[in-house]
N, C-alpha and C positions, 0 to 999 in steps of 0.2 A: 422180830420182824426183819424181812429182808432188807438189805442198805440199798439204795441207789443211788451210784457214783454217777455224777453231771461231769463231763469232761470237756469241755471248754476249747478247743480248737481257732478261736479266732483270734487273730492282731488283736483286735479293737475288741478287746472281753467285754466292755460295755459297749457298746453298739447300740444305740436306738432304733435303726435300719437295716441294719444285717439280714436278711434273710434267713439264715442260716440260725444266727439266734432270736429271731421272732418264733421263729417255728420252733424250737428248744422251750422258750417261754411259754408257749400254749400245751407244751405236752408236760410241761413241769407242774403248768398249773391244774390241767383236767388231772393228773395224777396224785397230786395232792389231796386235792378235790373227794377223790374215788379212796384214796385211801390216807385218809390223813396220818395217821399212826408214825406209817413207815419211814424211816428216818433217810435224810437226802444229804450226802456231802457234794463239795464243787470243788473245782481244781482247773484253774485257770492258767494254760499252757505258759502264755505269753505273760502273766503277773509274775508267774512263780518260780523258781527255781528248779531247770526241770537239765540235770545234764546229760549232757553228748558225746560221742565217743572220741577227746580228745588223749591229747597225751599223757593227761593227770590220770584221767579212765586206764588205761593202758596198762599204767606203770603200776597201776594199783592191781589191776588185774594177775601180772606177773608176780607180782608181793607175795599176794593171795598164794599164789600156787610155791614159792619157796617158803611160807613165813616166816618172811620176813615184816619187820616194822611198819607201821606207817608213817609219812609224813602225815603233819597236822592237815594240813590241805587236804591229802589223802584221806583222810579221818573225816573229814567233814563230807566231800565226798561219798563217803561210804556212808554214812549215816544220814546222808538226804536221798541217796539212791534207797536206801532201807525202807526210810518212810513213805517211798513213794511205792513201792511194791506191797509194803504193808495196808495200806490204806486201800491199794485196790483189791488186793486179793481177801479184806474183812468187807465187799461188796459183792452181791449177787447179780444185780443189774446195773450196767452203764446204758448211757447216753452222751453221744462224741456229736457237737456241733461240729462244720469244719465249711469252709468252700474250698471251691478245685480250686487249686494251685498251680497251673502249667499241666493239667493234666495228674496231678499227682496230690497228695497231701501235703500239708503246711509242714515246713522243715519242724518245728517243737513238738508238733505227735509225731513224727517218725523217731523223733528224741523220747519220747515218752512209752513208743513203745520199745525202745531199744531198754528200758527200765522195767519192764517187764517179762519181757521174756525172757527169762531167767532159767537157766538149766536147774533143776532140782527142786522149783520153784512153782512153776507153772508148765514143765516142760520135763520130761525127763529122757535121757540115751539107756534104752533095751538093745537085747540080742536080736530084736526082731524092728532095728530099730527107733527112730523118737516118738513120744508117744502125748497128749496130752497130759495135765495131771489137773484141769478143770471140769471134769466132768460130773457133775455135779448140780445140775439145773440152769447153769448163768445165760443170762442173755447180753446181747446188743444191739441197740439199737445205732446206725447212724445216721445223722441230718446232714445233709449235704446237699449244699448251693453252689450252683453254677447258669452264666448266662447262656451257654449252650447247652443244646441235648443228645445225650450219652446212650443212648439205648435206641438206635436208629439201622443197629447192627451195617455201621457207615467206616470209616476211616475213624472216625470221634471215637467211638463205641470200642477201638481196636487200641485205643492208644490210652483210653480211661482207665488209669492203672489205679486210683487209690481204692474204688470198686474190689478190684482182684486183693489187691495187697491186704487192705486188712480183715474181708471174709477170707484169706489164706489163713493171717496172723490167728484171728481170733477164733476161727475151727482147728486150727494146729494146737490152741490150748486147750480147746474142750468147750470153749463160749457158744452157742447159736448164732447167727448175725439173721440181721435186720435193717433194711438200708428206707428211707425215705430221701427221694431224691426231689429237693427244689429246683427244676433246671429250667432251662429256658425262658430265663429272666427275658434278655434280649427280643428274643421273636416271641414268645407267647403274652410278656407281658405283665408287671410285677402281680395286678391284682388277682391274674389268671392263676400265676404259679405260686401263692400264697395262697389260696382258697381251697385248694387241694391238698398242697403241705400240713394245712388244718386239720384239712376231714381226719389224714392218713395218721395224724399226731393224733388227734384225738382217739380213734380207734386201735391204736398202739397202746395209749398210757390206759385207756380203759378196757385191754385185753393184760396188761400184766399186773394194773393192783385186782382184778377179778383174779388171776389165777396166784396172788400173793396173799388174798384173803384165804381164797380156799384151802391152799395151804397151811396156815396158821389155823385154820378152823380145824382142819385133819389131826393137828398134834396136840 
């Protein structure tokens, strides 16, 4: 059965209120639902140790390319960046909760995908060339909540970068995207824009365990 990785994008992982993870909740659960089978992991930005491209990154980086040694630090480093590309790349489907952030996404998924896009990995440099190396059925879904609305083709619309960035990221490896946007908390109104983030969650997680069954029925 396909894995589906939950990726977790908010401060407050447990959030009662969230927006952003209510609507992740009701697409976890009709998906369940429709396909109980399929196995579900989670990965909590903000719980978990997720690193950044700091100096420790760097210097291991350059290691790499003389090998040279690691420090222990280094080592540990390397072996939680490992697990964390491993983990996503033995999943077929994600699911990224997140709200806007200034117009952009929460500093720990930009960390998280700085952890996957990985040359040789999920990505690779041809003569003609980078090129995916996910091509291979995967999807994404993202949940994204915002009190404004983004898609008004306005000044908003033009400066909504986390939109562009990760349908860039996640077509650059070879992923599908798929965006449900909760917006317009503020003017529309919480009950308005959670009633729709429903419909679109439900008919999301009930178009991928249908086409996850049918696959497993084909082989």
């Amino acid at each position: 059965m396909e894995k589906l990785l939950v990726i977790n994008a908010h401060p407050v992982a447990d959030s009662e209120s969230s927006v952003s993870l209510l609507v992740l909740r009701r697409f976890v659960e009709r998906y369940r639902k429709l396909n109980p089978e399929a196995p579900i992991e989670q990965i909590d930005l903000y719980r978990e140790l997720i690193p950044g491209i700091d100096r420790t990154f760097l210097s291991l980086q350059e290691k790499r390319k003389r090998e040279e040694p690691l420090t222990e630090e280094e080592q540990r480093l390397d072996s939680r960046m490992s697990d964390i590309l491993r983990q996503f790349k033995s999943a077929k489907k994600y699911v990224i909760a997140m709200p806007l952030h200034n117009f952009n996404i929460p500093s720990k998924l930009k960390d998280y995908i700085d952890n996957i896009l990985i040359a040789k990995e999920t990505f690779a440099y041809t003569d003609q060339g980078s090129v995916g190396l996910l091509h291979d059925g995967r999807n994404v879904l993202v949940i994204q909540a915002s009190d404004g609305i983004y898609t008004n083709g306005d000044w908003y619309s033009e400066v909504e970068y986390s939109h562009h960035y990760l349908q860039s990221m996640f077509n650059f490896m070879g992923v599908d995207y798929q965006i449900i946007r909760a917006q317009g908390v503020y003017s529309l109104g919480r009950d308005e824009v959670l009633a729709k983030a429903y419909r679109e969650a439900e008919e999301a997680a009930a178009a991928w365990a249908q086409a996850g069954l049918l696959r497993e029925a084909s082989r």
